[in-house]
N, C-alpha and C positions, 0 to 999 in steps of 0.2 A: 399623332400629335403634329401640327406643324403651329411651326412656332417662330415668329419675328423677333431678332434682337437689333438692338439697334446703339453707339454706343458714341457721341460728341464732348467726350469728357478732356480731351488734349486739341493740340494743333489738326489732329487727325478723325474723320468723321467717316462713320463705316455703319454698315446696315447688312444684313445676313436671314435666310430664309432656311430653315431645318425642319425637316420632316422626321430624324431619329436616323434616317440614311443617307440621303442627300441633303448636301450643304454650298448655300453659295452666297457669298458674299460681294459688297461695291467697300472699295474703300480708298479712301482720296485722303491726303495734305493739304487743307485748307484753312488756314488760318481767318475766322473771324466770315467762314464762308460756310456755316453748316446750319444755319435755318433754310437758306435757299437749295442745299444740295440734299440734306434728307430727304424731303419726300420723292422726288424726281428719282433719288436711289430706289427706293418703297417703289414708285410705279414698274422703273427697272424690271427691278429683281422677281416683283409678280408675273411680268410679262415672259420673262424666260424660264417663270418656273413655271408656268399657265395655271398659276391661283388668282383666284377672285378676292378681292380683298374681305370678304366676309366668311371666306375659309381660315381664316388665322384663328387660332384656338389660344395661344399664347402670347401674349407680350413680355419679350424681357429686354431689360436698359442698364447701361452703365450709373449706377446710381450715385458713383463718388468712392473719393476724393478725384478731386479735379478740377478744370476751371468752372468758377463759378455762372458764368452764361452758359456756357457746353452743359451744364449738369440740369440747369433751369430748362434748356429745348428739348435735352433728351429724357425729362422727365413727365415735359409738357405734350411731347407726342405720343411717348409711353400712353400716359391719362387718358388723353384724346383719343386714341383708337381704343384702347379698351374700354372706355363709358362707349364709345360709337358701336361696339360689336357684343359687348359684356361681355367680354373675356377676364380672364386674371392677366398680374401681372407679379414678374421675378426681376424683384431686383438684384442686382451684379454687384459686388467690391469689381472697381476698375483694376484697383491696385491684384488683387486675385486673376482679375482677365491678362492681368501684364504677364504676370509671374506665369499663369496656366500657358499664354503663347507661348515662353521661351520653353517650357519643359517642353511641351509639342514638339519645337523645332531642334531638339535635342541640346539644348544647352546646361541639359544636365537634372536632378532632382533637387536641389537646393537654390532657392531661386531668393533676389535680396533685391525685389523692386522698389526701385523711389524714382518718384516724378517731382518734375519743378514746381515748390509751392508758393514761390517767387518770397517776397520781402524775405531774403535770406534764410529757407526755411523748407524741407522738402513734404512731401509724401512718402511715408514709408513702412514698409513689412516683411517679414520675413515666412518665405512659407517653402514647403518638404512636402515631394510625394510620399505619399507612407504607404501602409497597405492598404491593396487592391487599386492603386493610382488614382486614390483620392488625395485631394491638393491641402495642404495640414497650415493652418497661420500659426505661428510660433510668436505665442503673447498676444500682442492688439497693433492694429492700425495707430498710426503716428504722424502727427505734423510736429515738427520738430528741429530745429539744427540742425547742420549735417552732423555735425558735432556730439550731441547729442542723441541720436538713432540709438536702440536697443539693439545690440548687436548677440545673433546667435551664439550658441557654441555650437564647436566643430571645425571641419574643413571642407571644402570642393563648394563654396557659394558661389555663386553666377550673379553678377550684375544687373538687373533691369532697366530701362526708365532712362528719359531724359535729361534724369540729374546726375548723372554718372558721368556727363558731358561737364555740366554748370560747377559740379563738386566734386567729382571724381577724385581730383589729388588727394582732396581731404580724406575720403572713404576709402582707397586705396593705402595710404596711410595708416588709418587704423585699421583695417582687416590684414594687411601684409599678405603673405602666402597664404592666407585663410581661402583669400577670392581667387577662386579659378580663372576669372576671367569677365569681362562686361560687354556687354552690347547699346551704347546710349541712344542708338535710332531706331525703339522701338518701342512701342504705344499699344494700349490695351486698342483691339479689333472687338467688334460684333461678332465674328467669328464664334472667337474664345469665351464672350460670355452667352454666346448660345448652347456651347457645351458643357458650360459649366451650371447653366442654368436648368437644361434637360432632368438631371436627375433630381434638382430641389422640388421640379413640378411634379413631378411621378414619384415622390413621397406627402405632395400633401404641400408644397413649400407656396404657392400660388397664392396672391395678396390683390385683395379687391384696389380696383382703377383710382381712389382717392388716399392710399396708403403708396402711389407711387410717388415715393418721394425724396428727392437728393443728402447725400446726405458728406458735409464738405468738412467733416474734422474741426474746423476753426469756429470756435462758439459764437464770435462776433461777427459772423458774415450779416453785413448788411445793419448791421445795427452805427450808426451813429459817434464821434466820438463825443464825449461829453467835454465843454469848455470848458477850460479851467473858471476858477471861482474865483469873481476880485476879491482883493485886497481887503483888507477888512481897517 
């Protein structure tokens, strides 16, 4: 299997190359800089890994929550190499890629990522390695309050996300000694949803190139607001 992920769903835009053994990633802070720096990553990463780009068997993408242009390129390059090679494609919870890095980097099995969902409102979820180091979401994905977040039971949560920075006080507040501990500068990678993404493919999880599709929690992305109605 080799398999491209690729993931412009935050200030951070990263691209990752997996064969099941080797793994190698680009990954840059670019705000408002990631139509121009994806694919230049893509030529990258083929070059050093010496694929051809008609050897990718897989596409996998951060599919959301997140910004809503980050979620629109990363789903529209997703499409476009997979209609270009017919491959499948796997899409990723960001919010799953957040959570899955910090476990990686040992910040523990209970992981409680929220990213900034701006007009006062985050991204959030909560998720547990369980058995066999499968990554567990506890409830559903949430935009929401800080205020409001579903917050697990239990103890030793870990922080995620760059709203730990924006809200922090407030989440620190209500979990008390619940939260182990927070990390706010740290952003779902390609990386992590190429690992997370390996095992939905080798079950069957692989979604044809016009089902690659964002998906941003908030029902009214893009829709319009409606003016008010005169007076009568």
């Amino acid at each position: 299997m080799k398999m491209l992920a690729i993931d412009t769903s935050t200030i951070a835009c990263s691209a990752a190359l997996f064969d099941g053994g080797d793994l190698i990633e680009r990954f840059e802070i670019a705000p408002r800089g990631h139509a121009g720096l994806l694919l230049p990553m893509l030529d990258e990463l083929l070059a050093e890994a010496g694929w051809s780009r008609e050897q990718i068997e897989v596409v996998a993408f951060g599919r959301g929550p997140g910004a809503f242009t980050g979620l629109r390129i990363a789903a529209g390059v997703a499409q476009g190499i997979a209609f270009g090679l017919d491959t499948p494609v796997v899409p990723v919870s960001t919010l799953a890629a957040l959570a899955y890095g910090a476990t990686r980097e040992g910040k523990g099995s209970r992981i409680l990522a929220a990213m900034d969902a701006r007009m006062h409102e985050i991204y959030w979820g909560a998720y547990e390695v369980g058995e066999g180091g499968v990554l567990a979401l506890h409830g559903t994905e949430q935009v929401c309050a800080p205020m409001d977040a579903t917050l697990p039971a239990g103890d030793g949560w870990f922080g995620a996300g760059d709203a730990w920075e924006v809200y922090g006080e407030v989440m620190r507040l209500r979990l008390g000694r619940r939260l182990a501990g927070w990390d706010a500068g740290r952003y779902p990678r390609a990386r992590d949803v190429a690992l997370l993404a390996a095992p939905i493919y080798k079950l069957g999880g692989g979604l044809s190139a016009e089902q690659a599709l964002p998906v941003y929690l908030r029902d009214n992305v893009a829709q319009p607001r409606r003016k008010p109605s005169p007076p009568e």
